[in-house]
One Martini backbone bead per residue (centre of mass of N, CA, C, O) as a GRO file, in nm:
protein
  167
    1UNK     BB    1   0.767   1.092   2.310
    2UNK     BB    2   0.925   0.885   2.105
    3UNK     BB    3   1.169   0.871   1.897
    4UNK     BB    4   0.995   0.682   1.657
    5UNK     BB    5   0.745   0.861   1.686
    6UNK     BB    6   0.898   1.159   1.580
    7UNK     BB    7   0.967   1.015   1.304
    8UNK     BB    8   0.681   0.933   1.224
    9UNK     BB    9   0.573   1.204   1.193
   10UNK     BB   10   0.768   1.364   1.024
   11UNK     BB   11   0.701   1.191   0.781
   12UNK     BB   12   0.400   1.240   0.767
   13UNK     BB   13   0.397   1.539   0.744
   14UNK     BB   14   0.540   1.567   0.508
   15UNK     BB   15   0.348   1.400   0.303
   16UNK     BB   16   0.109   1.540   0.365
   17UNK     BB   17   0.176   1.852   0.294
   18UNK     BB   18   0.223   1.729  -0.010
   19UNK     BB   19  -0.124   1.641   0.002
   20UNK     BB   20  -0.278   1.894   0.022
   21UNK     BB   21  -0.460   1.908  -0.252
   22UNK     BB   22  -0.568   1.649  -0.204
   23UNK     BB   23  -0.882   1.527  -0.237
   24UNK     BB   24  -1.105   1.326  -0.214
   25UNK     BB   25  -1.063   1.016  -0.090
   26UNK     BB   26  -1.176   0.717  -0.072
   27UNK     BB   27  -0.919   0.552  -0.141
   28UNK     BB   28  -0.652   0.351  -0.036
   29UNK     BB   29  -0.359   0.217  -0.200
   30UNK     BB   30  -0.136   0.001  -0.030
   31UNK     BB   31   0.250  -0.080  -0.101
   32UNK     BB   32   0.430  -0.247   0.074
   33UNK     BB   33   0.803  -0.260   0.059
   34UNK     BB   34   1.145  -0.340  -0.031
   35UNK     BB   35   1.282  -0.527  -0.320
   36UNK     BB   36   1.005  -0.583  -0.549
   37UNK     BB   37   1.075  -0.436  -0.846
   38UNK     BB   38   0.988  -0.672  -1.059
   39UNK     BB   39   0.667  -0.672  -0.888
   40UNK     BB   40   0.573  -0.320  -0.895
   41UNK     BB   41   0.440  -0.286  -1.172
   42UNK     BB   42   0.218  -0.469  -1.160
   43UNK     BB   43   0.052  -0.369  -0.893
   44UNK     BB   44   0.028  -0.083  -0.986
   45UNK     BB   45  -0.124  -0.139  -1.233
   46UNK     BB   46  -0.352  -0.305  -1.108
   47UNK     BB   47  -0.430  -0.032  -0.902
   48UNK     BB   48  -0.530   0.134  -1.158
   49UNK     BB   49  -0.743  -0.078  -1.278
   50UNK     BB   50  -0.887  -0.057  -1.018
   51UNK     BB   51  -1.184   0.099  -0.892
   52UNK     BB   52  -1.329   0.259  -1.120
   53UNK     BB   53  -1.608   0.291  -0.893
   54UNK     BB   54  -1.340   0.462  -0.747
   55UNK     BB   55  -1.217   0.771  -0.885
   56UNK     BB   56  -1.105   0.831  -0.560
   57UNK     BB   57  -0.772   0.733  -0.586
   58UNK     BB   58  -0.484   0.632  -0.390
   59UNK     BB   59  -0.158   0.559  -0.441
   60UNK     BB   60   0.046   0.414  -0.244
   61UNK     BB   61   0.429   0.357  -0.160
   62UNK     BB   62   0.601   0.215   0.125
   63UNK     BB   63   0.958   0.198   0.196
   64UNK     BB   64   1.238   0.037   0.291
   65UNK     BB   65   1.551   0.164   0.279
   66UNK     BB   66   1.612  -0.063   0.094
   67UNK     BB   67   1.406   0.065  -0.159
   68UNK     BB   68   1.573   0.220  -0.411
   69UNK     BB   69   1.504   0.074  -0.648
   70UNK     BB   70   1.210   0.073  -0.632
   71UNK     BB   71   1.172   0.374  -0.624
   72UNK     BB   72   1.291   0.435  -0.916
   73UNK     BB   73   1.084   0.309  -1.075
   74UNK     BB   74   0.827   0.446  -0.995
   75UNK     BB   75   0.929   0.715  -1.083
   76UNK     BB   76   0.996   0.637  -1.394
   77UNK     BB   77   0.700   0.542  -1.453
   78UNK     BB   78   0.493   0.730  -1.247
   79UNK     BB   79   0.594   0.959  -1.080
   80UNK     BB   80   0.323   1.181  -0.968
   81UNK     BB   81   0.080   0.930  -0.956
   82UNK     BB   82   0.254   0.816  -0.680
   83UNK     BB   83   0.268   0.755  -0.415
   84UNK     BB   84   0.644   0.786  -0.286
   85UNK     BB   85   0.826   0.613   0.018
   86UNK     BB   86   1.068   0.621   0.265
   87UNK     BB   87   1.150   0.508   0.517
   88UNK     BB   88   1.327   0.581   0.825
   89UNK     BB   89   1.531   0.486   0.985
   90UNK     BB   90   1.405   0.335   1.276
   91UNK     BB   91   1.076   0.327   1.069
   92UNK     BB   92   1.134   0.034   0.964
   93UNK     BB   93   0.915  -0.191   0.819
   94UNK     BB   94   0.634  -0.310   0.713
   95UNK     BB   95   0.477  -0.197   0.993
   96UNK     BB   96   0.531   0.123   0.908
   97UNK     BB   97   0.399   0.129   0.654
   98UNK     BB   98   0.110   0.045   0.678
   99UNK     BB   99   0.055   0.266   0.883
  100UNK     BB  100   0.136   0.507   0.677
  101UNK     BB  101  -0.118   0.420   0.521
  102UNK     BB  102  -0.298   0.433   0.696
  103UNK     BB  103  -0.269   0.749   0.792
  104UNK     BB  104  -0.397   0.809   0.521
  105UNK     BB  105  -0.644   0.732   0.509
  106UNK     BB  106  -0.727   0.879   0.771
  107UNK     BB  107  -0.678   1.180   0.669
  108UNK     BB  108  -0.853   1.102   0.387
  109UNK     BB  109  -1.148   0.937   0.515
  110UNK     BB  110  -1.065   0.643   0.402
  111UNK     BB  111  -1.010   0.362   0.260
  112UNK     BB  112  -0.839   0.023   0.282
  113UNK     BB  113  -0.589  -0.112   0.045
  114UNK     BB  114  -0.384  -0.398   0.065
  115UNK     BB  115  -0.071  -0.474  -0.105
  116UNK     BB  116   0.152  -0.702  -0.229
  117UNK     BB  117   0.429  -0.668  -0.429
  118UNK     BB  118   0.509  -0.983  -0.461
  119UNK     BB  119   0.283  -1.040  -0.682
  120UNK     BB  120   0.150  -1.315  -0.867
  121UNK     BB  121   0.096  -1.406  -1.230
  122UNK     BB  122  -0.057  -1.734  -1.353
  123UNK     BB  123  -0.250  -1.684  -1.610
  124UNK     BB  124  -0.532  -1.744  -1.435
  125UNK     BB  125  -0.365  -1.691  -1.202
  126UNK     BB  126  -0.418  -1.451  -0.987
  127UNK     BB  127  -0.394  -1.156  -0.983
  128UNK     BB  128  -0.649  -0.876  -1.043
  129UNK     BB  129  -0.828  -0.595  -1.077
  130UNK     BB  130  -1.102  -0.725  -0.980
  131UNK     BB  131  -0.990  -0.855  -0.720
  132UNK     BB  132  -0.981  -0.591  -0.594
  133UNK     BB  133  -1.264  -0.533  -0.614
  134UNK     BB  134  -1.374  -0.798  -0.462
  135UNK     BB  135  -1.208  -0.726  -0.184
  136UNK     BB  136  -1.356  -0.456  -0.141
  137UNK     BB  137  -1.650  -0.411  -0.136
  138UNK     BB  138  -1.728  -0.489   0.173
  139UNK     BB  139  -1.607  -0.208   0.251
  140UNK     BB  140  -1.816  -0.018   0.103
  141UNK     BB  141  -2.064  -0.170   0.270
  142UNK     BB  142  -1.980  -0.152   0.591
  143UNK     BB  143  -1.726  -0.294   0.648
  144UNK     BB  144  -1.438  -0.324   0.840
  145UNK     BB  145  -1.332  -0.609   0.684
  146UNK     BB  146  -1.097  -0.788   0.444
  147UNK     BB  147  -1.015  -1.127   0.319
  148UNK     BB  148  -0.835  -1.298   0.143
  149UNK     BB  149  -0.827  -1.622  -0.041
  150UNK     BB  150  -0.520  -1.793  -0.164
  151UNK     BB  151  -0.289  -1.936  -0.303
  152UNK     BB  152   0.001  -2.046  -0.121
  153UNK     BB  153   0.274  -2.179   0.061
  154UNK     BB  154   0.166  -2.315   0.354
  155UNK     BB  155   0.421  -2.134   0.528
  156UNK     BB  156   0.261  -1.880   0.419
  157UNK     BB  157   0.191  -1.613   0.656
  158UNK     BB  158  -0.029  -1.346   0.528
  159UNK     BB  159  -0.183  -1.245   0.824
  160UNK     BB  160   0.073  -1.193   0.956
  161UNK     BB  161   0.268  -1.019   0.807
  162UNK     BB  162   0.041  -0.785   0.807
  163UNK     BB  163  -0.105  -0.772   1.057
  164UNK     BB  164   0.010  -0.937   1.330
  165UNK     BB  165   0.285  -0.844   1.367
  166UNK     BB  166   0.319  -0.521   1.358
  167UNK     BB  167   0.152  -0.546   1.660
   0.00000   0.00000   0.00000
């Protein structure tokens, strides 16, 4: 096993271990940051708000090195009621952060959602914690996977930058 996937492991051990009492876990709603920290509490909120009818969910958010801002917002708004934790340099960036997030749904034999930290509602348009409900529900329903479709701006391409690129 290589340096990079040694510290990778060693972050999930200790993370995992942290979460031995934590049963029974349905989904887990995984909030990859970086420095999001101004939409981190919206979105955070947003995924506290969805999936009523999934009452066993755990909130991860998993932040590059460089979110200890964010992380502390995190910790002062939600303390120990979110899962959240930074990547170690050289095991950091977007890609490593949903890994760590698939690795603990997989952990806890659960489904997963994913949503962007910097996700932003404008009046009527915008996430909705119900948003979040109709994007899993085909994923409880025996689906492999769900995505959303929303207005971006032309250039920002979100299924490469969370899906295909990491990969």
């Amino acid at each position: 096993m290589g340096h990079i996937e040694v510290l990778f492991e060693e972050i999930m051990d200790r993370v995992k271990a942290k979460l031995e009492t934590v049963t029974e876990i349905d989904v887990v709603i995984g909030i990859p940051f970086y420095n999001e920290g101004d939409t981190l509490k919206d979105i955070i909120t947003i995924a506290k708000n969805s999936l009523k009818a999934k009452s066993r969910k755990l909130i991860v958010c998993v932040g590059d090195p460089a979110g200890e801002e964010a992380l502390e917002i995190i910790k002062e708004n939600y303390g120990n009621e979110i899962v959240s934790f930074l990547m170690p340099p050289g095991v950091n960036g977007r890609g490593y952060s949903i890994r760590a997030i698939l690795e603990l749904a997989r952990f806890f034999e659960s489904d997963a959602v994913l949503l962007e930290a910097d996700l932003k509602s404008q009046g009527n348009q915008g996430i909705k914690s119900d948003w979040v409900d109709r994007l899993a529900t085909p994923v409880f329903e025996d689906y492999d996977m769900a995505v959303a479709c929303f207005r971006r701006h032309p250039f920002e391409d979100i299924i490469g930058n969370i899906l295909v690129s990491p990969v």
